[in-house]
ZAGU-629888 format. One record per residue (C-alpha): x, y, z; residue in one letter. Coordinates in Angstrom, 3 decimals, always signed. Each point is the difference from the previous one (the first is absolute). Layout:
! residues N
x	y	z	torvo
X	Y	Z	a
...
//
This chain:
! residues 560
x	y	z	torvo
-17.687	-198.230	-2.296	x
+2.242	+1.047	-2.787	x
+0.587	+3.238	-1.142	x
-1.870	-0.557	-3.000	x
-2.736	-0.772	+1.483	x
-2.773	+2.549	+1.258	x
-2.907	+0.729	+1.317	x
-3.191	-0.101	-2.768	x
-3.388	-0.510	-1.168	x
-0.033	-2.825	-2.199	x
-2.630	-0.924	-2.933	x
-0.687	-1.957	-2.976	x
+1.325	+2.584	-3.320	x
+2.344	+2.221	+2.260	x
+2.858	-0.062	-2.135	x
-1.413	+0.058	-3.178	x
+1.307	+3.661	-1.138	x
-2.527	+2.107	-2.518	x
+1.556	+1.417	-2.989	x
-2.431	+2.827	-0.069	x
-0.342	+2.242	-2.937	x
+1.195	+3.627	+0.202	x
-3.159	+1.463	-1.476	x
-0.529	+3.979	-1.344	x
-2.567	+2.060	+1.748	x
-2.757	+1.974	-2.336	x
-2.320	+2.579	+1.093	x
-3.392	+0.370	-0.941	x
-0.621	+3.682	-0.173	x
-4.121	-0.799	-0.294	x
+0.186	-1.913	+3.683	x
+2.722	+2.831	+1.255	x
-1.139	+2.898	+2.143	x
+0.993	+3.446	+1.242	x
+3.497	+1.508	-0.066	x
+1.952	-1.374	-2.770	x
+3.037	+0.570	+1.546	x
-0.525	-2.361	+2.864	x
+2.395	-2.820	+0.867	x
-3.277	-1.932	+1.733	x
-0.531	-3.318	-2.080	x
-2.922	-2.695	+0.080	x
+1.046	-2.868	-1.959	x
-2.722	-2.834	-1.309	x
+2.120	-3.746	-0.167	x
+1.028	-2.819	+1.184	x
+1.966	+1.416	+3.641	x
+3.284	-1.963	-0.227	x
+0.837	+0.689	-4.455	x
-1.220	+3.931	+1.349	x
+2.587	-0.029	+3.134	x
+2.351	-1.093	-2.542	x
-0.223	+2.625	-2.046	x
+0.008	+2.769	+2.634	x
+3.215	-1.631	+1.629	x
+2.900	+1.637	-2.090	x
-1.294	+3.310	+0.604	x
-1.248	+0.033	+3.407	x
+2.435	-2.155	+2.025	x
+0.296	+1.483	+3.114	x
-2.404	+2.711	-0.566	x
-2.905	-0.579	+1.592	x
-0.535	+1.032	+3.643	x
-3.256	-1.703	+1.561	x
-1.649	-3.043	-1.571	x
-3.125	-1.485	+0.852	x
-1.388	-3.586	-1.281	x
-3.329	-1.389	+0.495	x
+0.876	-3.542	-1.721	x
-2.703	-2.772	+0.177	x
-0.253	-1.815	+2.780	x
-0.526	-3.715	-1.297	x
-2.669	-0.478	+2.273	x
-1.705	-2.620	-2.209	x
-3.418	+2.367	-0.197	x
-0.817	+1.206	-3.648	x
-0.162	+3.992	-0.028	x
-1.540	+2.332	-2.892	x
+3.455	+1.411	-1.343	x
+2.250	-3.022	+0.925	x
+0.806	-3.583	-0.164	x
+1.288	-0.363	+3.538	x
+0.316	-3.655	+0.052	x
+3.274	-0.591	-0.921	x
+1.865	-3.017	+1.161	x
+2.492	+0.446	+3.063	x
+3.149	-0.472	-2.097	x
-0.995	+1.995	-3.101	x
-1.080	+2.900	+2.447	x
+3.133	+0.056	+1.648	x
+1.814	-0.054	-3.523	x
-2.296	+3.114	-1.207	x
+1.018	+1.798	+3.095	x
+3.748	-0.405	-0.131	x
+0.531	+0.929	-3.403	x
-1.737	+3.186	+0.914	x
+1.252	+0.885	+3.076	x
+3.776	-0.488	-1.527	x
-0.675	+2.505	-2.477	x
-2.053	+2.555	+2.621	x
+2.945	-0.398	+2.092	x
+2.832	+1.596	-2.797	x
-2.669	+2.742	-0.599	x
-0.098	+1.229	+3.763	x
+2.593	+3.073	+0.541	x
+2.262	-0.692	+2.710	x
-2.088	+1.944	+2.416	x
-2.939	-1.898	-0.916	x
-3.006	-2.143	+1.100	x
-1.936	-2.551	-0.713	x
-3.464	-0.726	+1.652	x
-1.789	-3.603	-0.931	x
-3.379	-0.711	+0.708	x
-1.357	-3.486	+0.726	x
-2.267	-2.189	+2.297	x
+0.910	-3.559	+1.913	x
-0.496	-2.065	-2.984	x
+3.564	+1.158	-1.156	x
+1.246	+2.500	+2.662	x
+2.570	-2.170	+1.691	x
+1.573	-1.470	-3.681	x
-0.018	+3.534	-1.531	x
+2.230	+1.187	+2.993	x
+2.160	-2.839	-0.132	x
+0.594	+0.735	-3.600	x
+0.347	+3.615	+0.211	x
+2.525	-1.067	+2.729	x
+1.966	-1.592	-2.954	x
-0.500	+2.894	-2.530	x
+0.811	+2.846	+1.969	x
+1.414	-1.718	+2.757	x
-0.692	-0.163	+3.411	x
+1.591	+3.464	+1.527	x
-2.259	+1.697	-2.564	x
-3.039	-1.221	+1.553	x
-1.431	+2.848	+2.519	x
-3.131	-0.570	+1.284	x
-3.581	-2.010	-0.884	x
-3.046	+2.102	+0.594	x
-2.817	-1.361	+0.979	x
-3.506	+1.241	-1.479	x
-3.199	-1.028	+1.166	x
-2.414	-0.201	-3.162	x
-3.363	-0.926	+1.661	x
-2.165	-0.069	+2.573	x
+0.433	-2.090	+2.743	x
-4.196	+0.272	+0.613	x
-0.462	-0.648	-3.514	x
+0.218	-4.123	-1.131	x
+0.601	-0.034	-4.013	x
-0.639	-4.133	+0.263	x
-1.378	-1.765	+3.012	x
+0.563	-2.840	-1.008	x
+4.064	+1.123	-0.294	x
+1.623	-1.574	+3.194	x
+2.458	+2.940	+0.058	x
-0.592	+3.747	-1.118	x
+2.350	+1.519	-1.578	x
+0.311	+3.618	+1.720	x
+3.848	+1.115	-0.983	x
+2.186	+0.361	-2.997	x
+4.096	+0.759	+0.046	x
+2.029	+3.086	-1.865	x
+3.516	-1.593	+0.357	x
+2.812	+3.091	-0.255	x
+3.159	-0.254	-1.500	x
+2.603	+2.199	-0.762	x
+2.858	+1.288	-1.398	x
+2.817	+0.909	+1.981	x
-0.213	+3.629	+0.120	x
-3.777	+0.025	+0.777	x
-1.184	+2.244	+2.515	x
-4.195	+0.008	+0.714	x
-1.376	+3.024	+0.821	x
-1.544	-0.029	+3.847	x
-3.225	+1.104	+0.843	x
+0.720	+3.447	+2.077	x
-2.181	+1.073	+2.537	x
-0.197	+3.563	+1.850	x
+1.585	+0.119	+3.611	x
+0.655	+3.216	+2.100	x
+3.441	+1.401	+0.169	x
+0.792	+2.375	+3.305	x
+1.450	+2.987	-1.664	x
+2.296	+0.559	+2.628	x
+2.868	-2.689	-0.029	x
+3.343	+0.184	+2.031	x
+3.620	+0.873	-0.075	x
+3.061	-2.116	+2.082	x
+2.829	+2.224	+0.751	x
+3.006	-1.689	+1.300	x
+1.965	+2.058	+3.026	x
+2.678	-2.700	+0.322	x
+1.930	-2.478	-2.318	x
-1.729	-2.931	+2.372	x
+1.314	-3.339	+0.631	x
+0.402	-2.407	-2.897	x
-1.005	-3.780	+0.718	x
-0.416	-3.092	-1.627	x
-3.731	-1.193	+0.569	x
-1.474	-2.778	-2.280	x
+2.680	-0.092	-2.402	x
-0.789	+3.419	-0.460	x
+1.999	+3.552	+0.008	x
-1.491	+2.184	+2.478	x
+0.411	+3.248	+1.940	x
-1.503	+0.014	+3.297	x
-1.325	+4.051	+1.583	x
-0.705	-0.052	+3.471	x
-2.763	+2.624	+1.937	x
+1.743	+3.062	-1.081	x
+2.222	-0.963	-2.798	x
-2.290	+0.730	-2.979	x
-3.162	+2.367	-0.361	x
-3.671	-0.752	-1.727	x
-2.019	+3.339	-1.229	x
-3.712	-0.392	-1.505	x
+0.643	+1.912	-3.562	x
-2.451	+0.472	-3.059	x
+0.772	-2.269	-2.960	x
+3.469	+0.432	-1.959	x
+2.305	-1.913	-1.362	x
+2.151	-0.309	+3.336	x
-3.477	-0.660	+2.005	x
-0.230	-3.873	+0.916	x
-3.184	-1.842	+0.713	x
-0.638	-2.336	+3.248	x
-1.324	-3.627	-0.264	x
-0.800	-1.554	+3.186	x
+1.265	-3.471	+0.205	x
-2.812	-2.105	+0.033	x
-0.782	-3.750	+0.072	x
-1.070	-0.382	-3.451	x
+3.015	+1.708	-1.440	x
+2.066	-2.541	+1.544	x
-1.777	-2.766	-0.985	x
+0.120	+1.484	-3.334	x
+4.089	+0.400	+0.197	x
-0.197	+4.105	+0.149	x
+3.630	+0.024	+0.240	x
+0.130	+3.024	+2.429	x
-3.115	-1.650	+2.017	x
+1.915	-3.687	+0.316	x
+3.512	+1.396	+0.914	x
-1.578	+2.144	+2.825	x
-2.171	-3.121	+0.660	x
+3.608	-2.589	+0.286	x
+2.300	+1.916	+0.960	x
-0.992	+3.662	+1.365	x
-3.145	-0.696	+2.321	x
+1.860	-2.319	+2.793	x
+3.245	+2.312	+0.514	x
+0.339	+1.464	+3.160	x
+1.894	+3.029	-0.729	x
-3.202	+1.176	-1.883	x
-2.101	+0.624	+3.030	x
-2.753	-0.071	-1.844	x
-0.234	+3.269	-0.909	x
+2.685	+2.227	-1.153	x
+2.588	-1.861	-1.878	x
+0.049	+0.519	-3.871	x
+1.926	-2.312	-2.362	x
+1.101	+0.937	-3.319	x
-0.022	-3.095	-1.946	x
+2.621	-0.002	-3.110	x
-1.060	-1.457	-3.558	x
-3.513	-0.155	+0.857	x
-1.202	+2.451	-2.326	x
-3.269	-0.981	-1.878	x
+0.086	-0.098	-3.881	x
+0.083	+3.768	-1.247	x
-0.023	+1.912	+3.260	x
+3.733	+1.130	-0.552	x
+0.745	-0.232	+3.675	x
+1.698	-3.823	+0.265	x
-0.888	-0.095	+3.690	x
-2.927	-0.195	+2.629	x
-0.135	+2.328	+3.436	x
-1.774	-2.203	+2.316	x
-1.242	+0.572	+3.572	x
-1.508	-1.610	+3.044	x
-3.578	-0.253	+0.578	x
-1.929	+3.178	+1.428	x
-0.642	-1.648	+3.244	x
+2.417	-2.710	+1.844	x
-2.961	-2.937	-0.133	x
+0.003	+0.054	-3.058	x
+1.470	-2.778	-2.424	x
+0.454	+2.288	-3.394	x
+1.762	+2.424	-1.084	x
-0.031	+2.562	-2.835	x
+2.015	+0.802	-2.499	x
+0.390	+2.904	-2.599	x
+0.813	-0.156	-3.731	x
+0.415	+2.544	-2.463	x
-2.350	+1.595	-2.298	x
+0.193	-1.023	-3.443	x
-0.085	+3.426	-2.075	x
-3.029	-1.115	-2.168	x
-1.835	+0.220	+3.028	x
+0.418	+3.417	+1.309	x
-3.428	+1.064	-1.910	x
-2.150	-2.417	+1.278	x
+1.697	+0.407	+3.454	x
-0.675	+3.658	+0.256	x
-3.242	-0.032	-1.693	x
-1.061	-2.459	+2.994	x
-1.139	-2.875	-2.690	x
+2.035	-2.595	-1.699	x
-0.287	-3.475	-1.668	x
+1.177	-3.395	+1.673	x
+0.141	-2.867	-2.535	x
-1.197	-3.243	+1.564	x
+0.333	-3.853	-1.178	x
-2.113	-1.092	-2.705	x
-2.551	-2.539	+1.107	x
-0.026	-3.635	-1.407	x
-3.667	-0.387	+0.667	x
-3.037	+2.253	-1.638	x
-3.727	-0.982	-0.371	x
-1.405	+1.148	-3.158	x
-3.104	-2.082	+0.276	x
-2.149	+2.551	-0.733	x
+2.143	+1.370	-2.693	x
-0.192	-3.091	-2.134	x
-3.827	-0.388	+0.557	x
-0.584	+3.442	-1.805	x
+2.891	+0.087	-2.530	x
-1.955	-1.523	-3.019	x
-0.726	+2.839	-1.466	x
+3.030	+2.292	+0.315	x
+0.595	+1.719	-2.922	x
-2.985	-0.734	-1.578	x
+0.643	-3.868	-1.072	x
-1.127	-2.596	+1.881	x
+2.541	-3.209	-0.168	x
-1.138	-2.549	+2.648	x
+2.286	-3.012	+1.334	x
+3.515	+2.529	-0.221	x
-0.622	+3.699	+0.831	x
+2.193	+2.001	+2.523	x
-1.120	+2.781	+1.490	x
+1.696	+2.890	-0.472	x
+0.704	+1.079	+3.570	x
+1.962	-3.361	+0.564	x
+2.262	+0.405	-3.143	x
+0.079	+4.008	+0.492	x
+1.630	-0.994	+3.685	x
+2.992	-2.366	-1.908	x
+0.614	+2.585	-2.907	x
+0.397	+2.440	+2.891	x
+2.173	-2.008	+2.130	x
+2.070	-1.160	-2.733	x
+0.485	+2.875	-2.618	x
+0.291	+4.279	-0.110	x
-2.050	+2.413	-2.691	x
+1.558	-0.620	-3.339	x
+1.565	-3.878	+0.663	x
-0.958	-2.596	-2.453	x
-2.903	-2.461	+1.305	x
-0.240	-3.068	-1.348	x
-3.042	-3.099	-0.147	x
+0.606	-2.915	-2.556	x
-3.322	-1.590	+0.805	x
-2.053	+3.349	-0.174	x
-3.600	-1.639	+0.104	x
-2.386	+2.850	-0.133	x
+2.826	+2.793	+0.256	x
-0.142	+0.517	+3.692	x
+3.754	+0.701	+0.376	x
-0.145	+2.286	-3.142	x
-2.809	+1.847	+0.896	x
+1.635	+0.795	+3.457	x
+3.590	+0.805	-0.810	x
-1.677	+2.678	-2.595	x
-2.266	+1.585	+2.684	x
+3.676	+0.045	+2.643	x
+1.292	+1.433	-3.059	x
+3.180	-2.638	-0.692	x
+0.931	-2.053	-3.040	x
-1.365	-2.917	-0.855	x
-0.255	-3.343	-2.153	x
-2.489	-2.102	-0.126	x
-0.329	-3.583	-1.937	x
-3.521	-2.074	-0.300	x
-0.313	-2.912	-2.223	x
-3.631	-0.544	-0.144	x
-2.484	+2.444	-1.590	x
-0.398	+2.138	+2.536	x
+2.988	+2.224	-0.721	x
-2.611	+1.259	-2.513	x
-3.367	-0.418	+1.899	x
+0.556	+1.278	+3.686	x
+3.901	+1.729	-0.404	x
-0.415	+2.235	-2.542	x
-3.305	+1.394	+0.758	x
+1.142	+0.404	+3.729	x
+3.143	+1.792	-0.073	x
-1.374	+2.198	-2.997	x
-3.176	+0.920	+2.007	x
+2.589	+0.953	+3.191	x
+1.858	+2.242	-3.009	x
-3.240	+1.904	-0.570	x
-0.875	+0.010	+3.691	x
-3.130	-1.912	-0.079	x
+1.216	-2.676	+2.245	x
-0.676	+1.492	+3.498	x
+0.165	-3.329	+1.940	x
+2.595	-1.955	+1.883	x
+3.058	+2.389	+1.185	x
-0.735	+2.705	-2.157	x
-0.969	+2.210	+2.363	x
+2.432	-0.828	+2.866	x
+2.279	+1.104	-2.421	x
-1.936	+3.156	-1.875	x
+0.111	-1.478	-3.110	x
-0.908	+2.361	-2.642	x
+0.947	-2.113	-3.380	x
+2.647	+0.294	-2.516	x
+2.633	-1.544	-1.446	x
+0.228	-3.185	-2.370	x
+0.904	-3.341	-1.061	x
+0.734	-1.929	-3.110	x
-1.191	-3.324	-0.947	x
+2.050	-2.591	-1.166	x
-0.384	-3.836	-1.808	x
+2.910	-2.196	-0.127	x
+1.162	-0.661	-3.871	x
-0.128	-3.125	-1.723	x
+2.722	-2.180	+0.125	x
+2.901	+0.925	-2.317	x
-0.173	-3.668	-1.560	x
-2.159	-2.366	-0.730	x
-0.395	-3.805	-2.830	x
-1.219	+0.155	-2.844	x
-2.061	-2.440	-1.928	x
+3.263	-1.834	-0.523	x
+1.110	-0.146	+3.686	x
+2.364	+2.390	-1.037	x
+0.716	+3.408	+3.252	x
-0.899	+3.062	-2.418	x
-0.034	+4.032	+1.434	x
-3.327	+0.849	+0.952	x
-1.755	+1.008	-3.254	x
-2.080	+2.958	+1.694	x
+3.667	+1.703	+1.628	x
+0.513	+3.043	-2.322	x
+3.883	+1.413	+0.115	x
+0.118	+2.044	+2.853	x
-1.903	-2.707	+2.254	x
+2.647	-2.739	-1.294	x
+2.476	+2.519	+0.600	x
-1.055	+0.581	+3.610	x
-0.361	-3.468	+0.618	x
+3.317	-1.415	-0.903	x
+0.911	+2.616	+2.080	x
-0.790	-1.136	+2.632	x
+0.654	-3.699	-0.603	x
+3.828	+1.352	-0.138	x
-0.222	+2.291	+3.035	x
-0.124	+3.375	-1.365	x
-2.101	+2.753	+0.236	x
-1.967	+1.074	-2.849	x
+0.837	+3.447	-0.948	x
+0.069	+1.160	-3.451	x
+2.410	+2.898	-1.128	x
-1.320	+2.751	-1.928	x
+2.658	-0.041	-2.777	x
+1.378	-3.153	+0.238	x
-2.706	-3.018	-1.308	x
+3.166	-2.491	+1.466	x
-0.243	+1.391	+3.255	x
-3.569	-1.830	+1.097	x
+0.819	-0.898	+3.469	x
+3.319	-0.096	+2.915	x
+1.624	-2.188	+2.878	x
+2.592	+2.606	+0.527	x
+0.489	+3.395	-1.410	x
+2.214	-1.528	-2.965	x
-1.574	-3.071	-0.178	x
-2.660	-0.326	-2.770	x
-2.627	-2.397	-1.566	x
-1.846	+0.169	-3.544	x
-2.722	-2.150	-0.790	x
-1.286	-0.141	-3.740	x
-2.073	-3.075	-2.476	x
+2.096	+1.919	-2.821	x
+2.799	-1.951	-1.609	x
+3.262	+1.445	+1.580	x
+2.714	+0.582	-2.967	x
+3.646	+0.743	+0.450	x
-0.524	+3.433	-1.349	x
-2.700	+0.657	+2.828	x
+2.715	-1.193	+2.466	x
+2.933	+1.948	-1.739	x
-2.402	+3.027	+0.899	x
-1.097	-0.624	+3.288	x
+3.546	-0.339	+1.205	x
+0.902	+3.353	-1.930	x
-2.645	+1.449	+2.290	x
+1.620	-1.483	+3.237	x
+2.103	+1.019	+2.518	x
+3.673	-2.570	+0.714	x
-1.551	+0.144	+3.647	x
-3.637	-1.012	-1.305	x
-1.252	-3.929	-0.006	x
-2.859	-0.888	-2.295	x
-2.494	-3.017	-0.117	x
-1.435	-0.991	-3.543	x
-3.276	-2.212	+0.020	x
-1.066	-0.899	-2.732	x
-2.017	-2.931	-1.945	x
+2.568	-0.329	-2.797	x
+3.619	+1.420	-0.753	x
+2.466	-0.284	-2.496	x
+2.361	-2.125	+1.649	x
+3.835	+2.355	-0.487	x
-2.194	+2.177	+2.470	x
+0.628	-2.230	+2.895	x
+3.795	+1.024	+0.530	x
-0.220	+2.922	-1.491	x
+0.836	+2.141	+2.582	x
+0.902	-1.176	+3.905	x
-2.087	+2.258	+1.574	x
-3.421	-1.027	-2.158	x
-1.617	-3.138	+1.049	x
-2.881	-1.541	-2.219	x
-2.569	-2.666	+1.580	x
-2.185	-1.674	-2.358	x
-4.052	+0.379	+1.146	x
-1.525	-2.148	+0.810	x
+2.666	-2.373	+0.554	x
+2.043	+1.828	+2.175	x
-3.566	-0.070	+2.548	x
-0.588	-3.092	+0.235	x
+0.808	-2.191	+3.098	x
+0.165	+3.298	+2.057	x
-3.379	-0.715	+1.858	x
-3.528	-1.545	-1.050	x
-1.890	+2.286	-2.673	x
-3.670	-0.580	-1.286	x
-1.294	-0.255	+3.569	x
-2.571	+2.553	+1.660	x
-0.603	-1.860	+2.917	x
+1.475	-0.489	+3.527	x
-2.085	-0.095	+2.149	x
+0.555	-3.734	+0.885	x
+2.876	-1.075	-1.714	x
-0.860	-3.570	+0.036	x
+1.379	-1.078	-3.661	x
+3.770	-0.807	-0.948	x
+1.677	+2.955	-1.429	x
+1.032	-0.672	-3.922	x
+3.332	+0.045	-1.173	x
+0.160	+1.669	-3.124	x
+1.918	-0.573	-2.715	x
+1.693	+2.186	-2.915	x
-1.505	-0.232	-3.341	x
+2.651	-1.043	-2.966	x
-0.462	+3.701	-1.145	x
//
């Protein structure tokens, strides 16, 4: 195999790139709710132009995603046309999951729901986009009853669906931590001689016979020491202390089984402080493990003296939420057969995969699950939904769980008691489109600060207009500028704006028409003609992508 070559999924349309449209978000105050000062968004388009227009400013800023996309089963739901052909699915999905992937923060996750239909190609993909060291586990769900048969004429019933995990590299999932006693009385190693330094598995390590070296039972402090007994599981499970004592200590026949304590060198577990391990013999000669004693990590010291402390423990891969599913229709108060999650399941990701106060994130938001749960956990969140019910079921859900009317699915695990907001957002139309002459015109309806905003973006700035200076509409660095204007741009216009700069400033002039001595002008004042200067930088006049089954356009400059 070459080094070119690689490992991949493979499909009809892979490499045919999208020149997606960098489109402006507005609000709609009458569909917005609550605090006006929240950063929560719901956005009503087409999922890949809306992840588009949220990449600039959130790349790498969004902690825990969750997406529900549709399974292409072939079966004909309410809300979606989930028949999509194999190829064309898998072309939806990667252009997606490219642009979910540059959003995730570097500590981030992804969780992606699916069932057997598509399960093993979605992973292999994912594989691609994230690549394969990112992927951390596949959950398995069960989503029905085993008793209950949905078809019998069905040779096969379907019973499980898959979350595949991936993540970013600095990911770290929070454990499930369960209560276990602690002894509040732990122990202290004093050592009477220098003992006899050996060289015992590769290891450093000082050697106290029957008298060389004290142990006192002391209450918890920060030189107190807790024992483990060596057990079989914890060498199975490579417990380093437990396996050395397992190889090398348990057979020696200067331990005589009893009294002999080795002091093991660079054997310290993460955060202890202590960098080495005291381990003895077992308690009685027949026996075949030892025990060894590690230090206290100082965090500890509360839970150890208040007798109570929390172990975390692995996070299953398997769950059975049967029941859950069967009684999730009407969670927050809209019914949306053929799709729903119920909350409990996507309450257990957002809490494996994100803190109070991270960004959540669902591009294929359905009935606002996700949205309606990250709210109640009180995090961030975005949410995107192309068909109508952003409107129908999303709005009236997470505004009735604002006014505390919606007492159902975890709101009362986690004493919800309502609050906050979220604003509501439509994708703007594109910035060009033909006239009756086939000719690419600006959008009629975009009013100045909207074409202002937009070109924008289409340049990579940000869109922030100075209070004293009309120039100053928008930034790429703090002395980098952009002005956008339908006004014809004179030389005395210029002559003023550059009176107005600083030498360290930069300025970008669009513009539909200019007198032409403006163009040299001055070095550090560019002007781009609109909308020539726009076109062949990605397909405009299209809403939809959701299949992405035609032959992007090229278009061409007008004589203009």
């Amino acid at each position: 195999m070459s080094k070119k070559q690689k490992l991949e999924l493979t499909w009809i349309g892979k490499d045919d790139e999208v020149r997606l449209e960098s489109r402006v978000l507005i609000e709609n105050p009458e569909l917005s709710y609550g605090d006006t000062g929240t950063e929560n968004m719901i956005i009503h388009g087409d999922n890949l132009l809306a992840l588009k227009a949220l990449e600039q400013d959130y790349a790498g800023k969004v902690k825990c995603i969750y997406i529900d996309p549709p399974y292409n089963t072939g079966n004909a739901f309410e809300h979606y046309d989930d028949g999509v052909e194999h190829s064309l699915w898998l072309n939806l999905m990667k252009q997606r999951l490219r642009i979910l992937k540059n959003l995730l923060s570097e500590d981030g996750v992804i969780f992606a729901q699916i069932d057997e239909s598509e399960g093993a190609y979605l992973k292999v993909l994912m594989d691609e986009v994230f690549g394969r060291n990112s992927y951390e586990t596949t959950f398995f769900v069960q989503v029905r009853y085993g008793n209950k048969t949905l078809n019998e004429d069905n040779n096969y019933q379907k019973l499980i669906e898959q979350i595949l995990v991936y993540k970013k590299p600095l990911f770290k999932p929070n454990k499930q931590k369960i209560d276990y006693p602690v002894d509040k009385f732990c122990w202290k190693i004093t050592e009477l001689t220098e003992g006899k330094t050996e060289s015992i598995g590769g290891r450093e390590v000082i050697v106290f016979k029957d008298g060389e070296y004290r142990i006192d039972k002391v209450e918890a402090s920060l030189i107190a020491l807790k024992e483990t007994w060596a057990t079989g599981s914890l060498v199975k499970q490579g417990g380093s202390a437990a396996e050395f004592f397992d190889l090398h200590l348990s057979t020696r026949k200067e331990q005589d089984g009893l009294k002999t304590l080795y002091k093991v060198i660079d054997m310290g577990t993460k955060g202890d402080g202590l960098g080495y391990r005291y381990i003895s013999g077992p308690k009685k000669a027949s026996a075949s493990k030892g025990k060894f004693y590690s230090a206290i990590p100082i965090k500890k010291l509360d839970d150890i003296k208040s007798g109570q402390a929390k172990k975390e423990i692995p996070i299953s891969n398997f769950y059975d939420f049967s029941g859950n599913f069967g009684n999730c229709r009407l969670e927050g108060g809209v019914s949306f057969n053929g799709g729903k999650k119920p909350e409990k399941l996507v309450s257990m990701l957002i809490e494996i995969g994100s803190n109070e106060g991270d960004l959540v994130f669902d591009s294929f938001l359905g009935s606002g699950t996700t949205a309606a749960i990250a709210h109640k956990m009180n995090r961030k969140y975005i949410g995107i939904e192309l068909g109508e019910q952003a409107i129908t079921h999303v709005v009236p859900r997470l505004t009735n769980i604002i006014k505390h009317k919606d007492l159902t699915g975890i709101s009362e695990v986690v004493s919800w008691k309502g609050g906050g907001g979220f604003k509501f957002y439509t994708l703007a139309p594109s910035l060009l489109r033909k006239d009756k002459f086939d000719n690419w015109i600006i959008e009629p309806s975009y009013n100045a600060d909207l074409l202002a905003s937009a070109l924008a973006k289409q340049e990579a700035f940000t869109y922030h207009p100075d209070s004293e200076l009309f120039w100053k509409q928008g930034y790429s660095t703090e002395n980098d500028f952009i002005f956008t204007t339908t006004q014809f741009i004179t030389v005395e216009l210029i002559d003023r704006i550059h009176n107005e700069m600083s030498e360290d400033e930069s300025l970008l002039v669009c513009a539909k028409t200019f007198q032409d001595a403006c163009l040299s002008r001055y070095d550090n004042i560019t002007l781009k003609k609109i909308p020539k200067v726009l076109l062949g930088k990605c397909e405009f006049a299209k809403d939809d992508y959701s299949l992405n089954i035609t032959e992007t356009e090229e278009v061409e400059a007008d004589d203009e």
